[in-house]
N, C-alpha and C positions, 0 to 999 in steps of 0.2 A: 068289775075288776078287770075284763078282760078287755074289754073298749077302754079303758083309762091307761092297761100295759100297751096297746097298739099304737096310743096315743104319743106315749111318753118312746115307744122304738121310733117312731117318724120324726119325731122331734131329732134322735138323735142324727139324719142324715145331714142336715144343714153344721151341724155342729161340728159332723166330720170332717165334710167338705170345709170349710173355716179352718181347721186345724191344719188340714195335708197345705193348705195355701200358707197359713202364717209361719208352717215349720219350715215350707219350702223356702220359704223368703225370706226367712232370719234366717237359716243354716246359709245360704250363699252371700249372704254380709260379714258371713263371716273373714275378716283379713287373710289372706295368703293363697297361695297358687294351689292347688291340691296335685298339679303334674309337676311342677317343682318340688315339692314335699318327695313325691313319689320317684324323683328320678336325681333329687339332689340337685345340692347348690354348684357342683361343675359342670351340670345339664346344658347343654347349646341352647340359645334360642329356639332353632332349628326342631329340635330334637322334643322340647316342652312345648312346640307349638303344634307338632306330628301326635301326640300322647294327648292334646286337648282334643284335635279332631278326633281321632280314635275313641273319646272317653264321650264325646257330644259337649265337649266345654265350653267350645267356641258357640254353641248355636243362639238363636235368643232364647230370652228367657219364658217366654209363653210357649215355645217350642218342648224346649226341658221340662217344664211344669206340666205340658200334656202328657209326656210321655210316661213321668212317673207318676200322675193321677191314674192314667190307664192302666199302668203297671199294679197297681195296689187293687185298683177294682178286680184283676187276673190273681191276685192272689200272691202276686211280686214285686218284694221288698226291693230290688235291684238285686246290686251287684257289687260287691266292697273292692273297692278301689284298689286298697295293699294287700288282699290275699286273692282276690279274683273267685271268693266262694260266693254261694248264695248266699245274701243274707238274711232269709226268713230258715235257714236252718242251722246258720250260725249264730245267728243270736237267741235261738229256744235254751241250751245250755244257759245261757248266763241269767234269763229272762227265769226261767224254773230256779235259780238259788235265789235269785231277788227273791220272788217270791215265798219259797220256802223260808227263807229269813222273814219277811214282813207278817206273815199267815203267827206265826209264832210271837214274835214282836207285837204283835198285836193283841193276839190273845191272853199274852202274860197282862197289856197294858189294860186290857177289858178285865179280865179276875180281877187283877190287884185295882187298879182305879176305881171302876163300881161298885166293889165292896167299900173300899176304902172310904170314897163318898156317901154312899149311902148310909154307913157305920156313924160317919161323923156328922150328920144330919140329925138322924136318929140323938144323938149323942153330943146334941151341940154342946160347946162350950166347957169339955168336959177336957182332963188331959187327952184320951186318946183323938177330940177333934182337934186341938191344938197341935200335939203331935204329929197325924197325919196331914195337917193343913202346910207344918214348917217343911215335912218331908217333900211336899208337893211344890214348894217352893223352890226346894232345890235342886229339886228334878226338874224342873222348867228351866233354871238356871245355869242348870249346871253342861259344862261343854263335852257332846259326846266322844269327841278324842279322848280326852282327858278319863272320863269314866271308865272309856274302853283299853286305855293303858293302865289304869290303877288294877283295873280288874286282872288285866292279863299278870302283874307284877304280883297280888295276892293271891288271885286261885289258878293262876299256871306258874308261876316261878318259885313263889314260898312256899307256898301250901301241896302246888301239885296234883291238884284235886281234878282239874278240867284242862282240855288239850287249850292251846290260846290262838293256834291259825289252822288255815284252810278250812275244810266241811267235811274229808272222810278220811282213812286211815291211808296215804300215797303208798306205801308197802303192799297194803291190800285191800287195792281196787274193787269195784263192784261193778258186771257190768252194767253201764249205764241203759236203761230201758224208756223212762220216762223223766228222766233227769231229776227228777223229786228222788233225793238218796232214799230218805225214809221210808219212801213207795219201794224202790228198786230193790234195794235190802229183801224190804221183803218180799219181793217178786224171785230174788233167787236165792231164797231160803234162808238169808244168812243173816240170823238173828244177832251172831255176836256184833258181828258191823251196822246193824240198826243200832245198837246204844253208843257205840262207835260216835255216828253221826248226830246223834239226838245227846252227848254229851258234847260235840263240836261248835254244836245250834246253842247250846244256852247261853254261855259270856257275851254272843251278837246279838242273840234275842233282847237280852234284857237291857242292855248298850241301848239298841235301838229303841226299845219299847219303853224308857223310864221318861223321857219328853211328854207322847202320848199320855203314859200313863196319869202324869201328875195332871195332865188339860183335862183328861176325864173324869178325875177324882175330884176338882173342883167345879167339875159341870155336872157331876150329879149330885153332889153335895148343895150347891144352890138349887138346882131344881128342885131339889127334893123337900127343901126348906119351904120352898113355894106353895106345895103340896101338900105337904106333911101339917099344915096351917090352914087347910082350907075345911069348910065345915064336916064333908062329905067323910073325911077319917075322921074327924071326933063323934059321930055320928056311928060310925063302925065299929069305935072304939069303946063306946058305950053300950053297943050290944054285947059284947062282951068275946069279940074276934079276939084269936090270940098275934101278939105282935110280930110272929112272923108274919103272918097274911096280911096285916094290916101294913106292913111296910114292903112286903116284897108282888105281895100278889094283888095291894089294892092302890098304894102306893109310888111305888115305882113303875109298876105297868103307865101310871099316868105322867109320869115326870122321864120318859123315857127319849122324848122324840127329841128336844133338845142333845140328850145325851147321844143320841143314835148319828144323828148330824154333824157332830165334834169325831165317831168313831170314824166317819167316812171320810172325812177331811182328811183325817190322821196317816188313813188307811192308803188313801193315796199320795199322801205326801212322804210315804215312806217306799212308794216304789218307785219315786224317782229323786228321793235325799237317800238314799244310803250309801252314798258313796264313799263319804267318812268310818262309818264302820265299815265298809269290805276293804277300804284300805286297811284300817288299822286289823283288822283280824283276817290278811288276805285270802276274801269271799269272793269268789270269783262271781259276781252278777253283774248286771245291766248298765249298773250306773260307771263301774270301770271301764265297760265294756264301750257308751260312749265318750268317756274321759280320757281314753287310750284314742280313740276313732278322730274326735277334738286335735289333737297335738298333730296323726299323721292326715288334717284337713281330707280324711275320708267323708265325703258328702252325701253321699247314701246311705252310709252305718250311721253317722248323726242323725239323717234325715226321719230312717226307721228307727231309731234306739229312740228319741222322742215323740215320733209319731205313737210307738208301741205304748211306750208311758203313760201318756197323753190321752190315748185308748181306753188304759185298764182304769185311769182313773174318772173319765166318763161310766164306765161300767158300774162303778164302784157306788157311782152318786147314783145311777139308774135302778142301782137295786135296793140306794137308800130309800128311794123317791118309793117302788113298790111298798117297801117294808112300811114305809108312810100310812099310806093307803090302808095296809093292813091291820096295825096296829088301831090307827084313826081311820075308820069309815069314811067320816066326813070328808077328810080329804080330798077325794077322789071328787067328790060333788063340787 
């Protein structure tokens, strides 16, 4: 196990290096001047050609590329072009609500989808597999704006039951310590503003997380059909195991790694697609955070807001890839 994790970390250096090159190089294809952006269209020549030197605009481009490879190896995202902060400490805030949103999102999509599949496996052909099969259809289907405005219109404007924007109460703040509100809360004791924040999370959580959900709900419901069919449980089932074990302990332990691979996909495709829901439930995360950097042609907050993405969801897959191993032995051989 441990020569197979050392394996699969060397692996990831080439993959990095690929990354920081392909982000670098699409992010400066991108159309427009970024010291024009920054100094406006009544800017002189003069004046956006003094603000290129100044920024390293002018240099070539192998020049530029060394300098923010080296940069990143030191631990430095640069330098954001319209606020002049760092930005490996400006973009942690936005990068921990992404997160906080997708951790959750996901987790509602893992409960409800797994069972959901697994239920209707179990349960082929029955109404409740019909029923959660049409459900899962529509949650594939259906467009997260639209889910995340219905939602805000029935349980924030009719009903009143859950707040519909931001992540904590703006009246009363919390101070920020680790930027996960729900850590922070209760880092400084203040439990009423933990549910506070944990009823803010749910209309995004589940916005984001019903896509996922229904992709998992049909990938464990076919695997498990797969499974569920093979000699090895009728075999268990005639010793007379009762059907929970035989569907969750004997069952799904083997029809899981399909399903685990669908959750990693998910897992990173939602921390760098939520940009839809933090608009529509103004979430202050990552994905705003380069869609705002995008318009003022900021070329380092682009640079690292995708490199960061692009990161976590290599990580994502590297720990699918362990879990592999662990689950499946074989694997690893």
């Amino acid at each position: 196990m441990v020569s197979y994790t050392i394996r699969r970390l060397l692996m990831l250096i080439p993959v990095l290096i690929g990354m920081s090159l392909i982000t670098f190089s699409i992010v400066h294809l991108i159309p427009g001047n970024p010291a024009q952006v920054i100094l406006g269209e009544q800017a002189t020549p003069q004046a956006i050609a003094n603000l290129e030197e100044q920024l390293g605009l002018n240099e070539p481009y192998f020049v530029q590329y060394t300098k923010y490879a080296w940069g990143l190896l030191q631990g430095d995202l640069g330098t954001s072009l319209r606020t002049k902060s760092e930005i490996s400490k400006e973009i942690w805030p936005y990068l921990a609500g992404t997160m906080e949103l997708t951790f959750f999102a996901m987790l509602f999509a893992i409960i409800v989808g797994v069972n959901a599949g697994i239920i209707s496996a179990w349960k082929q052909n029955s109404l409740f597999d019909y029923t959660a099969m049409v459900i899962a259809l529509v949650g594939v289907s259906m467009p997260i704006f639209w889910l995340g405005l219905m939602q805000q219109w029935v349980f924030a404007q009719e009903l009143g039951w859950l707040p519909a924007f931001g992540r904590q109460n703006p009246r009363d703040p919390v101070e920020a310590i680790t930027h996960f509100y729900l850590i922070d809360t209760l880092l400084n004791g203040r439990m009423d503003q933990f549910w506070t924040s944990f009823r803010h999370l749910i209309l995004p959580s589940i916005a984001l997380g019903t896509i996922p959900m229904a992709i998992i709900a049909r990938m464990t419901r076919s695997s498990m059909l797969e499974v569920l069919r093979s000699d090895y449980i009728r075999t268990i089932e005639a010793k007379g195991s009762k059907t929970f074990a035989v569907i969750y302990r004997h069952g799904f332990k083997n029809a899981v790694i399909p399903v685990l691979t669908v959750v990693g996909l998910q897992a990173g495709t939602l921390l760098g697609g939520a940009i839809l829901t933090e608009t529509i439930f103004s979430w202050p995360g990552i994905g705003r955070y380069v869609f705002q950097a995008i318009g003022n042609r900021d070329y380092p907050v682009i640079q690292s807001g995708i490199l960061v993405i692009a990161f976590m969801f290599v990580i994502i897959n590297l720990i699918v890839d362990l879990l592999y191993s662990y689950i499946d032995p074989r694997i690893k051989y």
